[in-house]
N, C-alpha and C positions, 0 to 999 in steps of 0.2 A: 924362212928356214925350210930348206928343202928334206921333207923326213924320208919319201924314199921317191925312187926313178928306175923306174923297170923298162929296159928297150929292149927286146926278144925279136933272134933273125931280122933285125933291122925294118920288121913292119910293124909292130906296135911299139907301143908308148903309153906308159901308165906311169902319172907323177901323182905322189900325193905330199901335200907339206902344204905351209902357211906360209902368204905372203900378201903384203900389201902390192904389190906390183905383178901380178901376174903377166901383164903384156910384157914385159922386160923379157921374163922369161919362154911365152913362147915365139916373140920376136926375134931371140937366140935360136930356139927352137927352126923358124924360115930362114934365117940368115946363114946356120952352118950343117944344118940336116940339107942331106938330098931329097925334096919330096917325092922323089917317083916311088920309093920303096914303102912310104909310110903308109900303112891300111887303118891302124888303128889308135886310136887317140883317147886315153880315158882321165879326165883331171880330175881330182879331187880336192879343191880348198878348203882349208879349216881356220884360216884368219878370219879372227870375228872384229877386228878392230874397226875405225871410221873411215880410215886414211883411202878409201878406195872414192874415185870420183865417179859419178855416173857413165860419164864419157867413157871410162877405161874398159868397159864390155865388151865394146863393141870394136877399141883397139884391138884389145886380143886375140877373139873372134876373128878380125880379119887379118891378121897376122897367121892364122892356120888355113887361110885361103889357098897359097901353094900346094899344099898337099893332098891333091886333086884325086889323087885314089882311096881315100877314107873312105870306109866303110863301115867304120864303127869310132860312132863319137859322144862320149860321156861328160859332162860337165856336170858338177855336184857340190854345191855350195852350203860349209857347215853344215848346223840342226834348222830343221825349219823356222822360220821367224825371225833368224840371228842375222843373215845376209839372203842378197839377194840378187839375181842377175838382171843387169838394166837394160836388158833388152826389148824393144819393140816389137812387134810382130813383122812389123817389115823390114826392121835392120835383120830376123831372123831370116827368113825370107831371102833378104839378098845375101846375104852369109851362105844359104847352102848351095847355090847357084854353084858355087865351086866341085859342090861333093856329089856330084851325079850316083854314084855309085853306092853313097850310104845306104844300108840297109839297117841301120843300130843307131838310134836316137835318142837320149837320154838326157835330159836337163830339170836338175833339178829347182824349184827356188825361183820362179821368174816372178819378178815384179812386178811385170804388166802381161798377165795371164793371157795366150792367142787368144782371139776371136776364133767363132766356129769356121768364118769364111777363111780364114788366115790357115788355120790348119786346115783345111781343104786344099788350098794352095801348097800349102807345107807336103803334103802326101804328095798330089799331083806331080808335085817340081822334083818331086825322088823315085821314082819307077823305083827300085830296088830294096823300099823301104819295107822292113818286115814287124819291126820292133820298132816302137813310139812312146816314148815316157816324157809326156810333156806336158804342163801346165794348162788347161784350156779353159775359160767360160762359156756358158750352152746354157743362153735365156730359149723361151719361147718365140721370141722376136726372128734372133737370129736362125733354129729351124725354119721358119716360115719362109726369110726371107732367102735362106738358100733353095728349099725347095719352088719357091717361084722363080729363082733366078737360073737353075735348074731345067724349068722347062722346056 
């Protein structure tokens, strides 16, 4: 159930509702939106049921591949704990290759929290990145082993 969908001057996009199928929906989303116009993209899911498969993340996610001028992209799933996004660090990774231009990164809820090297990557691969709200782990191990690798 879709609770509401906000499209404003045809560059953002802000849905928020429950659904077991989220790729469904923003695979409508690439298939009959034009993406030159689209800058902004913020979802919000509140299905807390089971019915999601792991796989389905990272459908959806590349299904908003087209819309290569995003600049701000929000993904927010439920209260913490209830759901979660089954993303890798490097299906994350290759996901943003598309979005050169985001500056607005927001996910909430990730399952398999970046590595510190991954979000070093994640920065790097977005020159325009100004805002970052993302899940990360940061042992001892991994400073060290960026700052040698670094060198």
């Amino acid at each position: 159930m879709l609770h509401s969908l906000q499209h404003s001057c045809r560059s953002a996009l802000s849905i928020r509702g429950v659904s077991a199928h989220v790729q469904t929906f923003t695979g409508a989303l690439s298939r009959f939106l034009s993406p030159q116009p689209l800058e902004s993209v913020a979802i919000r899911d509140t299905y807390q049921g089971d019915a999601i498969l792991a796989s389905d993340d990272m459908l959806w996610i590349r299904s908003l591949s087209p819309f290569s001028k995003l600049t701000l992209l929000h993904i927010l799933r439920g209260r913490p704990g209830d759901r979660y996004i089954s993303l890798q660090g490097w299906e994350l990774l290759d996901a943003v290759r598309s979005w050169s231009l985001l500056s607005d990164l927001r996910m909430h809820a990730l399952k398999h929290m970046l590595m510190l090297q991954e979000l070093v990557d994640l920065i790097i691969s977005l020159p325009h990145l100004a805002i970052l709200d993302i899940d990360t782990t940061v042992t001892l191990e991994s400073v060290e082993a960026l700052f040698f690798w670094r060198r």
